[in-house]
N, C-alpha and C positions, 0 to 999 in steps of 0.2 A: 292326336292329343299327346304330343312328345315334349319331350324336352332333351334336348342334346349338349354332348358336352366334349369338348376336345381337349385335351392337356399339349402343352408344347412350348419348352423351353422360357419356363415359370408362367407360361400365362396358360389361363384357363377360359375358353370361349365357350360360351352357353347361349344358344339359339331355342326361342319359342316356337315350336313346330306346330304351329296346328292354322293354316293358311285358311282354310276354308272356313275361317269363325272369326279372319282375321284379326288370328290369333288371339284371343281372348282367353285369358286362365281361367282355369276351372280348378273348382277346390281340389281334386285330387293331384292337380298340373302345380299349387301353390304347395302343397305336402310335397311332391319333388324337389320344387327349388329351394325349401324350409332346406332338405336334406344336402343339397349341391352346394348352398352360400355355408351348412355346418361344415363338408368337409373342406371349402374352401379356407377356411378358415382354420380348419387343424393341419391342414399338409403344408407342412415348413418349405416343401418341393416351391409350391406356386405362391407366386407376389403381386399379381394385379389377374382381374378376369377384364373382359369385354363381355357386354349383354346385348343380343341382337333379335331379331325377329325372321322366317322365313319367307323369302318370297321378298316381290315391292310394292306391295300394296300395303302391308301395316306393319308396322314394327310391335303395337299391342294395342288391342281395343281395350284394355283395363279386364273387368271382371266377365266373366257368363253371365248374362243377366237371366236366363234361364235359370238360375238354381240360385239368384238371391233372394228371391220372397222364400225359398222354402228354407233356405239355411236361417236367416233372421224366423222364420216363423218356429222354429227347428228349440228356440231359445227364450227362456223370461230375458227380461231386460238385466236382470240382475248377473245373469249367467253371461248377456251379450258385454255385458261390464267389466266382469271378470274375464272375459277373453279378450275383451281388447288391453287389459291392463297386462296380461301375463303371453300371451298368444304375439308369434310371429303375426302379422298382418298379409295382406293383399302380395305373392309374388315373394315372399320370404324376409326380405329387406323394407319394406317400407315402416315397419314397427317391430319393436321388441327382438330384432335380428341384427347385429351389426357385425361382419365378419374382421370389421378391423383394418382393411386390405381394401386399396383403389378398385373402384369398379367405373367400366366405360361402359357406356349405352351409344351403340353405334345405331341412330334411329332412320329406318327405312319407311319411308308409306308415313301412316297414321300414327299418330302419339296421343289416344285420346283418354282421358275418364283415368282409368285406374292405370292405364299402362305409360300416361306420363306422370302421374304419382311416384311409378317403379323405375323412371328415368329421373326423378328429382331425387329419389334414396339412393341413385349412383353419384358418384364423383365428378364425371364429366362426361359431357353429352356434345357429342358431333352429328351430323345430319345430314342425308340426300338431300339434294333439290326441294325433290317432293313430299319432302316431311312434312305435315301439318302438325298442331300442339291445341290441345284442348281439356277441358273441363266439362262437360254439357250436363253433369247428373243435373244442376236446377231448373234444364229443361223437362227431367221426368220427374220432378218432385225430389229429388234426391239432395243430398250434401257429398261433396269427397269425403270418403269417410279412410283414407290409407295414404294421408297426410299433406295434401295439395294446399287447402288453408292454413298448413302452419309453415312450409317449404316454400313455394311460391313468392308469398310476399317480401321473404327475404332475400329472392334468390335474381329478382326482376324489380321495376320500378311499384312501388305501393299501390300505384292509379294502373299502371298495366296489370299487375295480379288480381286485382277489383275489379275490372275490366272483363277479363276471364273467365272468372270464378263466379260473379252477379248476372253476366250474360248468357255465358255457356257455349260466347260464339270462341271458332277456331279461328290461329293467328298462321301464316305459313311461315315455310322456313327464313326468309331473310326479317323477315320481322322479329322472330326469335332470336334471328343472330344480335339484331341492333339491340333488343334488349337484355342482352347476356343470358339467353336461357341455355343455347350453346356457345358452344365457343368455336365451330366452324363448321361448314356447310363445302361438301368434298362431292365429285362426281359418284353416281349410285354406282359407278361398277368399282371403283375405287373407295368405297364404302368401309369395307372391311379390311384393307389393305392399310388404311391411313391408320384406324382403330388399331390394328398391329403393330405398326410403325413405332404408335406413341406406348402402347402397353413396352414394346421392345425395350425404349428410353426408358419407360422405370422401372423394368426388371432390373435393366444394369445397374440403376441403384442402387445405395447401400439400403436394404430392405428394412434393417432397425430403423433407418431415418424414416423411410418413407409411411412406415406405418405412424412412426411418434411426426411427423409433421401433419401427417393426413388428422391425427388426432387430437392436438393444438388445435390445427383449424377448425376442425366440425364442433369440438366442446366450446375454445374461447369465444365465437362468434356470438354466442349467446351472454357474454360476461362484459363487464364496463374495459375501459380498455386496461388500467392496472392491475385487474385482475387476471385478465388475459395474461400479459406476460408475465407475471407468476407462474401461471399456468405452465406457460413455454416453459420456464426454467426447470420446474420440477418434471415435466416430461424431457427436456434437456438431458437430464445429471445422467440416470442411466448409458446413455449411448455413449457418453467420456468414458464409461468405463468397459467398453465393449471392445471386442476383438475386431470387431469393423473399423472403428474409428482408428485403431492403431496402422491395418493396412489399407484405408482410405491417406492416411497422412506418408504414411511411406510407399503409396501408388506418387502420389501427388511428388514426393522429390525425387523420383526414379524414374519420373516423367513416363509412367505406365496405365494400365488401366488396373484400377483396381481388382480383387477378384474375392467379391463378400461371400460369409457363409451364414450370414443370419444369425450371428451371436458375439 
């Protein structure tokens, strides 16, 4: 019941270790990652993580379902209310957690229930072969309750998220590819190598940019589109006036690479 975490040259790799429950979190295993996505997020050091699963059999079955009648029964309603309103959710990221910062879910094996919830609160999602993508709780009476009804529909076609979410059947990897749930489908042994590659490309980044675009995109998405770029603009101003942008534009006529400090 681990959770691991690697630091190296800005990126931060965070693998769910517990194979034998294929890998399913458990509320002490989601209090970890609550803790990993905080300091991800305070250490000026790191600028994208990768989120992976051990083993190739699942990248995340979502929750323990052993300990969720007792945690729901654990609570009034009133109290389950007030923790979804204030409370990280499912895996740390899927509610009331946002560290700010590009996350990749590089998915191996299964992406079911709550642990492709926790690959739709990432940024970008790559995938083995063998990755399958699912929803199944309204097979056991359930709702996705750690944000697949509000993420999904936006993120894939209307009729394919309905699809999903009403059936509970699983879709495999090239079908996820066709309908943008990732963005590519890499050999499994090459899984984690590709995920690096790309996390590499945005470390180099200028990291003010990449957090205020990452931020545009996830806020404006939800706003008509003049509002939207407003939006841009005012997340814009600041970076004009950053020490990045000055040796981003003097990398660019010195014909060098830049070299950002994150301010």
């Amino acid at each position: 019941m681990t959770i691991h975490t690697d630091k190296k040259d800005h990126i931060l790799t965070v693998t769910i270790d517990r194979p034998e429950a294929r890998n399913a979190i458990s509320l002490a295993m989601t209090e970890t990652l609550i803790d990993v996505w905080n300091d991800f997020a305070r250490d000026p050091d790191l600028r994208v993580a990768i989120l992976t699963g051990a083993g190739d059999v699942a990248f995340c079955a979502g929750a323990d379902l052993t300990e969720v009648g007792s945690w729901y029964a654990s609570m009034t309603p009133e109290e389950r209310r007030h923790n979804a309103d204030t409370q990280p959710g499912l895996g740390g990221i899927t509610r009331n957690l946002d560290p700010g910062k590009p996350i990749i879910a590089a998915i191996n094996g299964a992406c079911l229930a709550g642990g492709l919830e926790i690959a739709l609160a990432c940024d970008i999602r790559i995938a083995a072969p063998n990755a399958t993508f699912g929803v199944p709780e309204v097979k056991w009476g359930l709702i996705p309750g750690a944000g697949a009804t509000q993420r999904l529909p936006i993120m894939v076609s209307h009729s394919t998220a309905m699809e999903m979410l009403l059936t509970g059947d699983v879709i495999d990897a090239e079908r996820a590819l066709r309908s943008g749930l990732v963005s590519a489908i890499v050999p499994a042994q090459e899984l984690i190598s590709a995920a690096t590659k790309m996390a590499t490309q945005i470390a180099l980044n200028g990291p003010l940019a990449v957090r205020a675009v990452r931020r545009a995109a996830r806020e404006g998405r939800h706003l008509p589109v003049e509002e939207g770029l407003r939006l841009e603009q005012r997340i814009a101003e600041p970076l004009r006036q950053s020490e990045d942008i000055q040796e981003g534009l003097l990398a660019f006529r010195e014909k060098r690479t830049p070299k950002f400090k994150g301010h």
